[in-house]
Structure formats: C-alpha cells, structure tokens
C-alpha positions in Angstrom: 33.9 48.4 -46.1 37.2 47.0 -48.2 36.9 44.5 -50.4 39.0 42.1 -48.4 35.8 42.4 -46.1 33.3 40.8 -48.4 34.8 37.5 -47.6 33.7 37.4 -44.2 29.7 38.6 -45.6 27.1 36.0 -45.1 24.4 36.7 -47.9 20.4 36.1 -47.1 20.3 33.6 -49.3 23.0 31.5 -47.7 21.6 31.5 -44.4 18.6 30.0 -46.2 20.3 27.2 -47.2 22.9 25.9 -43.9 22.7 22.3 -42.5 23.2 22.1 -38.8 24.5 18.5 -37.2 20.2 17.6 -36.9 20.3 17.7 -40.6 23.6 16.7 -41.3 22.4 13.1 -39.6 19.4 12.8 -41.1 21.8 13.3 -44.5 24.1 11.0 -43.3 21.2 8.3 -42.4 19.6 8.5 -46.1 21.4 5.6 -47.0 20.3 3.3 -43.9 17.1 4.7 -43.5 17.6 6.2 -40.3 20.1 9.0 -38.8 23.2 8.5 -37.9 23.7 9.3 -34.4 24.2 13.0 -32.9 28.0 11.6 -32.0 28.4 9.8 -35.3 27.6 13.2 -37.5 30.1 15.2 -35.2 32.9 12.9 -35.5 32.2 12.9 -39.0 32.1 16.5 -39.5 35.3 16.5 -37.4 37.2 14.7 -40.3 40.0 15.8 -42.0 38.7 16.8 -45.6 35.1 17.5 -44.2 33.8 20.8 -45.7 34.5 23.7 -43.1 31.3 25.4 -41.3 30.4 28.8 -42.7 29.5 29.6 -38.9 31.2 28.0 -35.5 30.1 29.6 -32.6 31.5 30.5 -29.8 34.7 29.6 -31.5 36.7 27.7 -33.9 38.2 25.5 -30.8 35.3 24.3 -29.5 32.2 24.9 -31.2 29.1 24.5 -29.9 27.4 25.0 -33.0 28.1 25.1 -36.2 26.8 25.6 -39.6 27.8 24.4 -43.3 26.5 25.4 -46.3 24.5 22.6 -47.9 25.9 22.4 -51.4 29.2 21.9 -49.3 27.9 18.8 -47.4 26.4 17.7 -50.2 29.5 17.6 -52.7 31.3 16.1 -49.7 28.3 13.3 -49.3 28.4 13.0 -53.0 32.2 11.7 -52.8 32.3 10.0 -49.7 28.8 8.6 -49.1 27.9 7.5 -52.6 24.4 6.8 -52.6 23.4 8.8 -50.1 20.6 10.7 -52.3 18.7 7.7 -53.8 15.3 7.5 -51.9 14.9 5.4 -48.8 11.5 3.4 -49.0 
C-alpha cells in the first residue's frame, strides 16, 4: 500500500462514530425539541459549506446513503446552528 493510499483508509474507530441523515435530524431538531424532517436534514446536508460525508454510496452523484463523521457535523452545527447542544426539556 503507498502512502497516498492511507487517505482513502477508514479507521475502526471512525466507523464508530458516523451520523447518518436519522441522526443528523434528530441533531438538527435539538434546538426545537423535535427532528427536523427526513427532507429538511437532506437539503441541509446538500448545502454549500456542509461538511462532506466520509462515505456516499452508490456514488457521489446520487447518494443514497451517506455518512459524516460526527465531530464534522458537530463543528458545522456548532457554527451554524448555535444552540443546538443545550438540553431540550
């Protein structure tokens, strides 16, 4: 394997920690109280300046699933969603 390959390696521990668009809603609903729609999350995730997913399958054109890593969304939530980590009674 060359070292330009070790880009492309997804460690153990990162698959531990991926948000899918289920968990990316209920992220994104933290500050209502409820989550966001299913439609809602994917137009967000769509946005220019969102983070990118670490996996997009079957392809980058039209993924049917994807995968971020969740210090990514949460940086990104961080910035754009102030708030969104205080508890929800």
């Amino acid at each position: 394997m060359s070292p330009a390959d070790d880009d492309d390696l997804i460690r153990r521990a990162d698959l531990r920690d991926l948000v899918g668009i289920a968990q990316l809603q209920a992220m994104l609903g933290r500050v209502r109280g409820e989550p966001v729609s299913r439609t809602r999350a994917q137009v967000i995730a769509g946005m220019k300046g969102f983070p990118d997913p670490l996996i997009s399958h079957p392809s980058a054109e039209d993924p049917q699933m994807r995968l971020w890593l969740r210090a990514d969304v949460e940086g990104w939530l961080d910035t754009n969603r102030p708030g969104w980590r205080r508890d929800v009674p």
